[in-house]
VOTORKE-789954 format. One record per residue: x, y, z of N, C-alpha, C in turn. Coordinates in steps of 0.1 Angstrom, whole numbers, plus 5000, padded with zeros to 4 digits. Example, Ala and Ser with C-alpha at 12.3 -4.5 7.8 and 13.67 -1.06 7.14 Angstrom:
% VOTORKE-789954
513249435078512349555078513249675078512849785071513749895071512950005079
***
This chain:
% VOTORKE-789954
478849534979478849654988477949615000478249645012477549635023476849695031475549685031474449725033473749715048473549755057472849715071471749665073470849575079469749555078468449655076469249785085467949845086467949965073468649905062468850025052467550035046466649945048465049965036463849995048464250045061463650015075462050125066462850205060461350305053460450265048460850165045460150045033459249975040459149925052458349835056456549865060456349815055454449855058453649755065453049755068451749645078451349585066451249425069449949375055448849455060448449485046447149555046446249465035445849585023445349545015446249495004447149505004448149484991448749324992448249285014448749175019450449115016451049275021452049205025453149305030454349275030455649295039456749325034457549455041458649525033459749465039460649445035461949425045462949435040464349425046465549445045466349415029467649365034468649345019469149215022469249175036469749035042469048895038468648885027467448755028465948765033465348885045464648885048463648905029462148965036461548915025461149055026461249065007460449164997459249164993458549224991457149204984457249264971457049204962456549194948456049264941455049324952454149454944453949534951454949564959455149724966454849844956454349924965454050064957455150114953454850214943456050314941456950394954455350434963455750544969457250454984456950274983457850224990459150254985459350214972460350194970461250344967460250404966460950604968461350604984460350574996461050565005462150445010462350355006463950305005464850324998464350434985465450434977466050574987465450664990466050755000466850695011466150625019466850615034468050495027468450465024469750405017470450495010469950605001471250675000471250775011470450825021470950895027471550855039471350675042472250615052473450585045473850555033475350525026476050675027475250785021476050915023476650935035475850945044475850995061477550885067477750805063478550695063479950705060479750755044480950785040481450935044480251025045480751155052481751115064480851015071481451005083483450985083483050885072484850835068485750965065484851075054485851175052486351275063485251275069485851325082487051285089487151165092488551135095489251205090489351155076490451195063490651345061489551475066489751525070490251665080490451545095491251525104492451535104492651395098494651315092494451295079494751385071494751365055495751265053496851245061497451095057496750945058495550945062494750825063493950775053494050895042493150925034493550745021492950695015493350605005494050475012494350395005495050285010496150245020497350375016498050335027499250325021499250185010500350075012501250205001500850284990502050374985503150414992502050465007502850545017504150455023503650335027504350245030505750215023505350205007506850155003507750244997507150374999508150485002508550495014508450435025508950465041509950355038509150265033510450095030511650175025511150265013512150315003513350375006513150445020514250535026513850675025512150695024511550805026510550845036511250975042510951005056509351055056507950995045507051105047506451155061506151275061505551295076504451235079504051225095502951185095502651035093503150945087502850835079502350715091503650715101503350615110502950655123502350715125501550815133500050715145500750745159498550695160497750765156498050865157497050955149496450885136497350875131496850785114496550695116496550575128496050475129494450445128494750615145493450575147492050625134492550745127491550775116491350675108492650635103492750515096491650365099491650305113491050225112489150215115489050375122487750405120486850425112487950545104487450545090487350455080487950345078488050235068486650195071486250165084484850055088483450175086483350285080482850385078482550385061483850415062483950375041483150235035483450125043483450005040481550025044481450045052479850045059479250115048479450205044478750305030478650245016478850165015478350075000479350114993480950194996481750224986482550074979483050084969483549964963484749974967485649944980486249964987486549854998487849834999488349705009488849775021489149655033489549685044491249635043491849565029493049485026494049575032494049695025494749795017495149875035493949975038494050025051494849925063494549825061494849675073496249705073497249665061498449695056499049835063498549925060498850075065499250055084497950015082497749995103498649915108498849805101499849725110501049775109501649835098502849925098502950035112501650045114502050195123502250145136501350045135501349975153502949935151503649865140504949755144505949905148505850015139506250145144506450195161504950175162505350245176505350155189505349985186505949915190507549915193508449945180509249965179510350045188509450155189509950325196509550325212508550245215508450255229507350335232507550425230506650605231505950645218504950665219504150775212504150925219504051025209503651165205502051175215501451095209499751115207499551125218500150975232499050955243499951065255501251075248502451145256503051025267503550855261503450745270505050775266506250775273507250715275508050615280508350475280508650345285510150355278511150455285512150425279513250345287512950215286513950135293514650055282515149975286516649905280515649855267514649785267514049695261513949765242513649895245513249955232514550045230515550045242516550165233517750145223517350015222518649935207517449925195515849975195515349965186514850095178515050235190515350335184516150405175516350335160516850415149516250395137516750405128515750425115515950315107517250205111517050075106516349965111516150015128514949905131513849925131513550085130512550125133511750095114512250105106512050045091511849865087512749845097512449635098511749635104510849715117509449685122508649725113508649845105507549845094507349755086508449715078508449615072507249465077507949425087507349335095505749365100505249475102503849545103503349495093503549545080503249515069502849385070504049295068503249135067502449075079502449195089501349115099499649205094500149285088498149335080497949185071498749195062497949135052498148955054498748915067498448835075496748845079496548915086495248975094494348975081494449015073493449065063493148915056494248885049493748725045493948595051494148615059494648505066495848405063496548495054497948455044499048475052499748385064501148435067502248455058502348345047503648305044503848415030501948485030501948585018501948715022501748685034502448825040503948845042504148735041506048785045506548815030505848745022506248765006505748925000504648945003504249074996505149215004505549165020506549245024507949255018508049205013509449155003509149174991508449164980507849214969507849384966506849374974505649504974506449644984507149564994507449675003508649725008509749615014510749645017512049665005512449755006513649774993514749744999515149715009516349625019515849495028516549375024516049285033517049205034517049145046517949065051517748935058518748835062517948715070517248715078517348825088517248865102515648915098515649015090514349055087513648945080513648875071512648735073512148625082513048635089512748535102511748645109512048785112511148875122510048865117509748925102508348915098507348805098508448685098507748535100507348505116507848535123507248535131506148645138506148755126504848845129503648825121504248735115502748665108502248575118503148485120502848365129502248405145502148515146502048585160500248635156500148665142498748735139497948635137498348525130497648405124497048335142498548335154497748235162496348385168496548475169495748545174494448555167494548565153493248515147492448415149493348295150492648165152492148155165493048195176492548205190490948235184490648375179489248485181488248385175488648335165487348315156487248145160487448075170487347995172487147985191486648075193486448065209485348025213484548035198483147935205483247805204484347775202484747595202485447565215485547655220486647695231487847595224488547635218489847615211489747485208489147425208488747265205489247245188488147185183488847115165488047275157488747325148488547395140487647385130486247495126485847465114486847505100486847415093487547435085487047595067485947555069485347715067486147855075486147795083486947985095488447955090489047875087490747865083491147975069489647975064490148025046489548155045489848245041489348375037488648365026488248295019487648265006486848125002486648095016485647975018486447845016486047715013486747565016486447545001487747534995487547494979487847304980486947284971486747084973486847044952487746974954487946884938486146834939485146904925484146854923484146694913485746634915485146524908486746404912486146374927486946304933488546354932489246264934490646294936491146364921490746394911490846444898490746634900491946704894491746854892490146914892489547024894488847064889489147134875490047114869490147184853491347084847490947084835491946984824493047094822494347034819495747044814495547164803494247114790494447174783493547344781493247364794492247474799493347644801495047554806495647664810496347724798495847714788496047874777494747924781493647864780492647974783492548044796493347994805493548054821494348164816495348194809496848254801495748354796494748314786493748444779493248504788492348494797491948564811492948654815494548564820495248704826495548764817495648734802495648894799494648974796493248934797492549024795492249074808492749004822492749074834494149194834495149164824495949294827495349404818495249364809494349454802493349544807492249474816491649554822492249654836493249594841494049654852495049774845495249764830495549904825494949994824493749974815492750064815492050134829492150014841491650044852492650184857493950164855494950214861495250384850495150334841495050464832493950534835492850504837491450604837491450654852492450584862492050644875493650724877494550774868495650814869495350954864494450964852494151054846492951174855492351034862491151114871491951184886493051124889493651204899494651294899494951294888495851424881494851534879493251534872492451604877492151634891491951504898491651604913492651654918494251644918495051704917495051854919494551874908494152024902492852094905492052024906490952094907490252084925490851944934490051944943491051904957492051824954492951824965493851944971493452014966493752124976493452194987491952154987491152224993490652094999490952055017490151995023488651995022487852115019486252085021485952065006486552054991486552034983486651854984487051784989487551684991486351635000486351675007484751675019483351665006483251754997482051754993482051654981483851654976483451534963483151364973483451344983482851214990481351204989480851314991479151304999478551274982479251374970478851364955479151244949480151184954480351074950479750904957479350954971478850894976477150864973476950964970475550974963474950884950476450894944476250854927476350724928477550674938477350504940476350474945475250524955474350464965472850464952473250574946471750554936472350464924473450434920473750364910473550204916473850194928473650074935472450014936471250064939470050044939469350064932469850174915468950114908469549984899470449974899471449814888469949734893469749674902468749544908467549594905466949754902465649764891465849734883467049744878466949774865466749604855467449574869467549404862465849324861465449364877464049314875463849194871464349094875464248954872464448904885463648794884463648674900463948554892464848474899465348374894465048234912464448164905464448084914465748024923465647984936466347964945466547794938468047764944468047674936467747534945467147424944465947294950466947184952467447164943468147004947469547024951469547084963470847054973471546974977471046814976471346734985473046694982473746714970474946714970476046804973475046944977475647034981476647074998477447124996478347155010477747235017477747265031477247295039477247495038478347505030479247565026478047635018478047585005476847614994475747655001475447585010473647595015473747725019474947785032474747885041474948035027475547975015475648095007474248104998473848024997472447984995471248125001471248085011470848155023471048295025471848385019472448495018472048595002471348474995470948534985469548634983469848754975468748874983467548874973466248844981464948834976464749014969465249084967464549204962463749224952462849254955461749264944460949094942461549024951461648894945460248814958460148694956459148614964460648594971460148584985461148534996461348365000462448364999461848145000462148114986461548184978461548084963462648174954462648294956463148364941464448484947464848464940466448574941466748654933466848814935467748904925468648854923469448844911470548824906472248954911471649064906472449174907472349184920470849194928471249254945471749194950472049024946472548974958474048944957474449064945475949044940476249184953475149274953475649454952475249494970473849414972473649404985473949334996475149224993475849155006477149215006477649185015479249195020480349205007481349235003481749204995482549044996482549025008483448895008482548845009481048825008480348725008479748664992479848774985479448804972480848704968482048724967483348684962482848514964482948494976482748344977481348264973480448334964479148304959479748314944480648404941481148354930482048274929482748224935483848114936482947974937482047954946481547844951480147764942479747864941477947784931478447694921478347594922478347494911477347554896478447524886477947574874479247464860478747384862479647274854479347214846478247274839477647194827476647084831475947034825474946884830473546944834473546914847472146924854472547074859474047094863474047204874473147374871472947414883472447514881473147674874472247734870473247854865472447964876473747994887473048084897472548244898473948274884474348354878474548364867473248484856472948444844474748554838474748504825475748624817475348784818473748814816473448964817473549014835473448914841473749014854475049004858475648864856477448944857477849044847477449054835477849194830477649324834476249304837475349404845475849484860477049384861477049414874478849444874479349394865480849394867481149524861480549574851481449724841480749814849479549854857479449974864479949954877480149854886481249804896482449884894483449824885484649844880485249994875483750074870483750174869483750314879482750214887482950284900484250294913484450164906485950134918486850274912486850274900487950354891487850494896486550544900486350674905486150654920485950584924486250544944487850594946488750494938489950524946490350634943491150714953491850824956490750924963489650874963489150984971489250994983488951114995489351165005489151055019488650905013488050795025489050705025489250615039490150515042489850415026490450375020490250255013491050165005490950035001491649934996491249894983492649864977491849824960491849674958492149564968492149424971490549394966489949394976488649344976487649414961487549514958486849564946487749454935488749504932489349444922489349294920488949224935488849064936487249014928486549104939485249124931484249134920485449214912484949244903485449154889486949104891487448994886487048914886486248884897485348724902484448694892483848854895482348844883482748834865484148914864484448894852484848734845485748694859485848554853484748434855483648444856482848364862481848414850481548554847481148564836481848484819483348484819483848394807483948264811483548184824483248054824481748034820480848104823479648124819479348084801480148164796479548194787480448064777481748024779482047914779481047754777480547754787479947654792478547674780478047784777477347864767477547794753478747824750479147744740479147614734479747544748479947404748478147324748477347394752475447354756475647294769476547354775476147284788476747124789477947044783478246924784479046924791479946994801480547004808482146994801482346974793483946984788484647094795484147224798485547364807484947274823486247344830485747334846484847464847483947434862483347494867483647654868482547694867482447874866483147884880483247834890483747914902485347904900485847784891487347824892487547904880486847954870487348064866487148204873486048194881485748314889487148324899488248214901489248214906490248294901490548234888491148274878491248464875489648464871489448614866489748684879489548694892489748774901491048814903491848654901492948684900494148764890493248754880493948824865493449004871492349014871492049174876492949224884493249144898494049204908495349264902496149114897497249124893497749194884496549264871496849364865496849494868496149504880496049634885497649664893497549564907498849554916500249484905500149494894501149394891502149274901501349214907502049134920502249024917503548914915502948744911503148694928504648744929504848584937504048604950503948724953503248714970501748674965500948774958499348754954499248594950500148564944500048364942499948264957500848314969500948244979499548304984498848444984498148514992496448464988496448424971495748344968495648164976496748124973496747974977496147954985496548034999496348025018494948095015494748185009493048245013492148125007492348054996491447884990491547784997493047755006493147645007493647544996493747564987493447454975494747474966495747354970497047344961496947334948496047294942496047244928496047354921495447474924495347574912496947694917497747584920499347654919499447694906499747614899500447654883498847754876497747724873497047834868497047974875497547994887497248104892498548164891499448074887501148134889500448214871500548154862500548164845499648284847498048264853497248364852498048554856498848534863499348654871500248704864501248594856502148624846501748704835501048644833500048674821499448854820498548864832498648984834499649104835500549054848501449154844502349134832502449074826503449104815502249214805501149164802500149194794500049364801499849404814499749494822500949604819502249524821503349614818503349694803503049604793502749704779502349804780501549874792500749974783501150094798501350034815501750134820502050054833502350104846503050084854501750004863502149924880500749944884500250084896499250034895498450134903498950214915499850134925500950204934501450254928502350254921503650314915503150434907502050394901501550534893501150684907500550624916500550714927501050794931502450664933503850754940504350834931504550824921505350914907503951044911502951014909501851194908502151234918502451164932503051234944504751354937505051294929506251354929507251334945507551194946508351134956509551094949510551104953511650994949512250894952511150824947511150654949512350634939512850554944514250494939513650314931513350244919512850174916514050034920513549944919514649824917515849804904515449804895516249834887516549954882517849964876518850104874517950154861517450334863517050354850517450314837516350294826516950304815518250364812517750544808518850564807520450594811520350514825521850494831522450334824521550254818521950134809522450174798521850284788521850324775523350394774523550464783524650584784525550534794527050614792527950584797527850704808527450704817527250844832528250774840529150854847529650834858529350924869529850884884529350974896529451104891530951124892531251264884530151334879529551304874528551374860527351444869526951324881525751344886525451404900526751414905526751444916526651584922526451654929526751824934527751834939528451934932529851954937529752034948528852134955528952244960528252174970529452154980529152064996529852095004528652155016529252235026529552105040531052195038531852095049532552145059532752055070532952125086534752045087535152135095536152085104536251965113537151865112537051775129536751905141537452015142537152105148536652215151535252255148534752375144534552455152534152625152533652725158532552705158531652685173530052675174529352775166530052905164529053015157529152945140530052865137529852825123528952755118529352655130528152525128526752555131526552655135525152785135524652805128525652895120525152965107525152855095526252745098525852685086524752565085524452555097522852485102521452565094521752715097520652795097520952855084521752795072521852825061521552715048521352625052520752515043520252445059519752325046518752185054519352065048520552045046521251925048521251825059520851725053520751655066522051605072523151585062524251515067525751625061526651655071527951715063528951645065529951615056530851565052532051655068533251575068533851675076535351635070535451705064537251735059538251795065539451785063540651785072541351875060541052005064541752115054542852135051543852105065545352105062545352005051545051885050545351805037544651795025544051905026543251995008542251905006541151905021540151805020540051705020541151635028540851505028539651425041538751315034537451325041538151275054537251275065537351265080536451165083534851235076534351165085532651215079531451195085530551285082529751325098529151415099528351405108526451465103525951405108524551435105524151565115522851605108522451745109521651685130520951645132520851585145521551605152522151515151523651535163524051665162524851775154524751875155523851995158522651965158521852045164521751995181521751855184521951825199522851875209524251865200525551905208525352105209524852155198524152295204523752325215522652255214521552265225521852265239523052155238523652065250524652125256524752265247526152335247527552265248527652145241528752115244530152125239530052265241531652285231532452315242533952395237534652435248535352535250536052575256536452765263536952775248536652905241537552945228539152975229539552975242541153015246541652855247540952735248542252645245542752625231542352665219543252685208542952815203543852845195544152975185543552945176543852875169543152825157543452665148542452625145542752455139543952445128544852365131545852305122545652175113545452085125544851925116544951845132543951785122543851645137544651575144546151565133546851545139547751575151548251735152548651805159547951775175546451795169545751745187545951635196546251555184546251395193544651345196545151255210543551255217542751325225543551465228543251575235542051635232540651615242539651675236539251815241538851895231537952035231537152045237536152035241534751995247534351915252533251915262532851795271532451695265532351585267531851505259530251395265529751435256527651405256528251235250527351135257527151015259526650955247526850915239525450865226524550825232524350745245522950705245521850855247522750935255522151085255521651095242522551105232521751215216520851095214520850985217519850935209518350865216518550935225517250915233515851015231516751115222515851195218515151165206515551075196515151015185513450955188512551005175512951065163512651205164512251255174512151435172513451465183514651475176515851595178515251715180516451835184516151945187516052005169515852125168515752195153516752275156516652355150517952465148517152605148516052545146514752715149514752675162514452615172513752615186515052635197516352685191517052795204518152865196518752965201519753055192520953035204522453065202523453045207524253215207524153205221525253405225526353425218526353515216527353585210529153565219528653505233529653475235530153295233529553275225529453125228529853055212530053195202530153165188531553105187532753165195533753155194534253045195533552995208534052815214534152745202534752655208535252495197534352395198534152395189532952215191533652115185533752055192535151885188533851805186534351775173533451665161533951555161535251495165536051415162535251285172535351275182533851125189532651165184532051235174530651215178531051165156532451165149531951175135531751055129531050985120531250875115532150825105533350815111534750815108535350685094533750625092533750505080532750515070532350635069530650635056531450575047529750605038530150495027530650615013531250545007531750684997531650634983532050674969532350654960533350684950534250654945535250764932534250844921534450954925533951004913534050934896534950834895535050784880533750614878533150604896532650534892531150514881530650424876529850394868528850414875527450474869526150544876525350374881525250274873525150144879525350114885527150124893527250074906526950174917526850334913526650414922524850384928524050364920522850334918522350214931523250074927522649984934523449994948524250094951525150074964524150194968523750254963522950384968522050304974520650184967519750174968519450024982520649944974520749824985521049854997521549975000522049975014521350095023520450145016519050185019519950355020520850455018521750575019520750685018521150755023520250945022521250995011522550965013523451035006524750955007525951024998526550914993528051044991529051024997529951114995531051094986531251154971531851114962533551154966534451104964535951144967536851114950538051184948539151104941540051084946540751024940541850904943542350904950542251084960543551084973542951104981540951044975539951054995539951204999539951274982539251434990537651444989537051474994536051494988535551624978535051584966534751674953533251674951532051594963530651614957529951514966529151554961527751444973526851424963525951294964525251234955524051244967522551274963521851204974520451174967519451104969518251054966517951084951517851264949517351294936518251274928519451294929520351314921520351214912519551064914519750944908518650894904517451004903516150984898516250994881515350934874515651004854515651084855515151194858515151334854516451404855516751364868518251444873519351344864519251234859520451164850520151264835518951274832518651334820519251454819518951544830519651664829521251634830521851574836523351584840523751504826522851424820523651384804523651464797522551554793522651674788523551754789523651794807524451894806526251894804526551684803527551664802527951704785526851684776527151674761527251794763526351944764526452064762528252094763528652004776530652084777531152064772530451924763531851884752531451964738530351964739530252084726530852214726530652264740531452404740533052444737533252244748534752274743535152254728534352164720534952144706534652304700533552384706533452504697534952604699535552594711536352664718537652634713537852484711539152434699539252494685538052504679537852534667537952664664537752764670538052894677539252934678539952864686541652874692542352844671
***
């Protein structure tokens, strides 16, 4: 957790008689035998500068309750084919990215991974569209108006996505994968190539920034890695033996293991705030400042509690430049400055990415090497961490479960290399504690996010270091398989307490178990229009449900489909008045009779869709009484090819044609192309198959009662 220099500023005294000097959490120097009454004045101004901090975050959250948490749930329900409001918003941006550096500044056990992901989604959004709501900027020229709809405007999210977690770890090729994983539920060639080059677009802009004090010259190779420069400790040879990876295999599962538990105890705690505190924005407001409280004193006192100085460690000289500077970062609290280091503060008082790469990096390999990091302070420091991450997420502040979960994994696996090496007395037979600190971070993550193939590439690119391909592939496996036993991960448990209808990758259960067909599942009772309707109809049947799309059947031939038209376009041609005098017909026969002879003026498509994504409503104007009468010709504006199904199809193919091709809804016909029902999102959720199996058995029961009767 990350702490500011001036968080102990209370603390500092003049040598006096006690001869000596208060200072910071950064390396500067502690004194030893500070009074009580110091360390009461730092223990205050640190929690009341961490509180003041995270208040600050909730306020955003707030503001734009959609900024509130990570982000990426929201995300792969928008991937999903779900409209939530608000989601890609500047507005959400901007709370979003202020607040994250607020949350993050407050000592919460909270990443910037998670939010990064959210943000880049919103920018590739309103990249996308041209115009924002927020600044009231319109640039509608040629350039953005083929990207105005909801399938490009969803391949730029997509593509957002892999340029955060581009940005965030400096992982292109793991960003295009976790966008494909994690996010997009439609993907295509076209969409891989885009996202690749929105990685490749973030990566040069990164490297540009962090390398301008070279003025673009040769690169440190430290700034390339998000997780510091990993080096084989024993020449051209692995850092770990062949026969190490079952014990890499026991880690991931005790990293899914812990990513169950992690994920069950924070499922259960947000189904409580559910109930008891998300309802109420200032309820939400005050559980931050209470919970901000309880981390900032649980933070500061862990490093009393430990009260141990452990000597800095003396014979460097085979050390990387690398080592030295993390060296350097280690926090004297309580400790002699120069010579001696907390163990726990200098896990709880730096950065969290600095802490991660102090666990990755300290040489701990048996022999002479040093032990930087005893077993009681990674214990010490990982189960009330982890405990705390568990009660961090979901609350009302920007935040990411990446970095905690890395963190805290680090410490867990670095703690079972530890204790390893424990075993052995120190002869060096395991590799080094920092590649299990590899290992474990990675087993935590992966049991929480159940992620392999992206978090494996997102791993590689953030080390640099090819060799631990296959232990970090097995470790991830490991987890999530180990992880899947007992519950879902952590997103997905989210989205389900949202009550959203996420459509999953594979076809439920029980649509495999049972024989369902469309028939069974569909709603029969679908309101449908004419190629040629009366404006006052299309009025009232606007202003009588919230369909987004109506089917349009050709009555003379007992429903046979036409065509569909969406609820938009029909509220535009309203607006636009574009119908026509009610004296050029008497009344509709069939489409044929008309020919090409049109009713109505006819509106441009680039017209209706210039107004995308805020169309007119059907509340914001009403239509005269003399105007009910006119004809509104549907026939150019209908989509004369949707996609349909036979009612006798199998819920499996209805399922993945629903889901691959990204549909709101789905117009069921029989054999002679009438239409008999509409299928749309819920209808293909378990619950809604559970009920329609049910209520398919219930009619065969009635009829056998009804035979038996007769």
């Amino acid at each position: 957790m990350e702490v500011n220099d001036d968080d102990l500023v209370a603390a500092e005294t003049a040598a006096d008689g006690t001869g000596s000097s208060v200072s910071g959490l950064y390396g500067t120097s502690t004194v030893t035998d500070s009074t009580g009454a110091d360390i009461w004045r730092a223990f205050w101004s640190f929690v009341l500068i961490q509180t003041l901090m995270c208040l600050a975050a909730s306020i955003f959250v707030y503001i734009e309750p959609v900024s509130g948490g990570s982000g990426i749930p929201e995300i792969k329900c928008y991937l999903n084919g779900i409209d939530l409001p608000r989601v890609v918003r500047v507005k959400t941006l901007i709370c979003k990215v202020i607040g994250v550096a607020f949350s993050v500044a407050g000592g919460l056990p909270v990443g910037k991974e998670g939010p990064m992901v959210h943000s880049g989604s919103v920018v590739a959004a309103g990249i996308s569209q041209g115009k924002t709501r927020f600044w009231g900027v319109d640039t509608s020229f040629s350039k953005f108006s083929d990207f105005r709809n909801d399938r490009e405007k969803r391949d730029f999210v997509a593509c957002g996505a892999a340029a955060g977690v581009a940005s965030a770890f400096g992982a292109p090729i793991g960003g295009v994968l976790f966008s494909l994983e994690e996010g997009a539920s439609y993907w295509s060639t076209k969409l891989t190539w885009r996202a690749f080059f929105c990685a490749m677009t973030t990566m040069m802009t990164l490297f540009a920034l962090k390398n301008v004090d070279t003025w673009w010259g040769q690169a440190e190779m430290g700034k390339l890695f998000s997780f510091g420069e990993f080096n084989s400790l024993s020449g051209e040879a692995s850092n770990f033996s062949i026969w190490e990876l079952p014990i890499f295999a026991c880690i991931g599962c005790l990293g899914g293991l812990i990513g169950a538990v992690f994920n069950a105890a924070n499922e259960h705690l947000t189904i409580w705030r559910m109930k008891r505190v998300n309802f109420s924005k200032t309820r939400r407001l005050l559980e931050v400042v209470f919970i901000s409280m309880g981390v900032s004193i649980t933070s500061f006192v862990l490093p009393l509690i430990w009260n141990r100085c452990t000597e800095l460690p003396q014979d460097m000289q085979d050390w990387t430049n690398q080592e030295k500077s993390l060296v350097e970062s280690l926090v004297p609290f309580q400790c002699e400055p120069g010579k001696e280091y907390n163990e726990v503060a200098s896990l709880i008082f730096t950065e969290a990415d600095t802490a991660i790469k102090q666990l990755f990096h300290f040489r701990e390999a048996g022999g002479d090497d040093n032990s930087t990091f005893s077993s009681g302070a990674l214990f010490l420091f990982f189960v009330p961490y982890i405990m705390m991450g568990t009660v961090v997420y979901g609350i009302a502040v920007p935040s990411g479960l990446f970095v905690p979960s890395l963190l805290s994994g680090a410490a867990f696996g670095r703690l079972c290399g530890h204790l390893l090496h424990k075993l052995d007395h120190t002869s060096g037979t395991f590799a080094d504690s920092g590649t299990y600190a590899l290992m474990g971070a990675a087993a935590v993550l992966g049991g929480m996010a159940r992620m392999t193939i992206s978090l494996t590439v997102i791993l590689l690119e953030a080390t640099g270091d090819m060799q631990y391909v296959l232990p970090l592939m097995i470790v991830l496996m490991s987890a999530r398989f180990t992880g899947n036993v007992f519950n879902e991960g952590l997103y997905d448990i989210h989205i389900h307490l949202k009550h959203i209808p996420f459509m999953e990758p594979e076809v439920p259960p029980i649509a495999e178990r049972n024989e369902i067909v469309a028939g069974q599942v569909m709603s029969a009772e679908v309101k449908c229009l004419r190629p040629v309707e009366r404006a006052g109809v299309v009025y009232d049947l606007l202003r009588s449900c919230q369909h987004g799309t109506f089917p349009i059947v050709d009555t003379a031939s007992g429903g046979t489909l036409y065509g569909t038209a969406s609820r938009d376009m029909l509220c535009t041609l309203l607006k636009r008045r574009a119908f026509g005098n009610p004296d050029v017909l008497e009344d509709y026969d069939n489409s044929d009779t008309l020919g090409p002879r049109r009713l109505s003026p006819l509106v441009q498509w680039d017209t209706i869709e210039r107004a995308y994504p805020r169309y007119p409503t059907i509340d914001g104007f009403e239509i005269g009484e003399a105007d009910r009468n006119c004809w509104l010709d549907l026939r150019p504006y209908a989509n004369t090819a949707p996609y349909t199904i036979n009612e006798t199809a199998s819920i499996q193919r209805t399922y993945r044609l629903f889901r691959t091709l990204g549909l709101r809804f789905l117009c069921v016909v029989n054999h002679n192309n009438q239409v008999v029902g509409i299928i749309t999102r819920k209808d293909l959720l378990p619950a809604s198959l559970t009920e329609s199996l049910l209520r398919g058995r219930n009619a065969h029961v009635m009829e056998d009662d009804m035979h038996q009767l007769s």
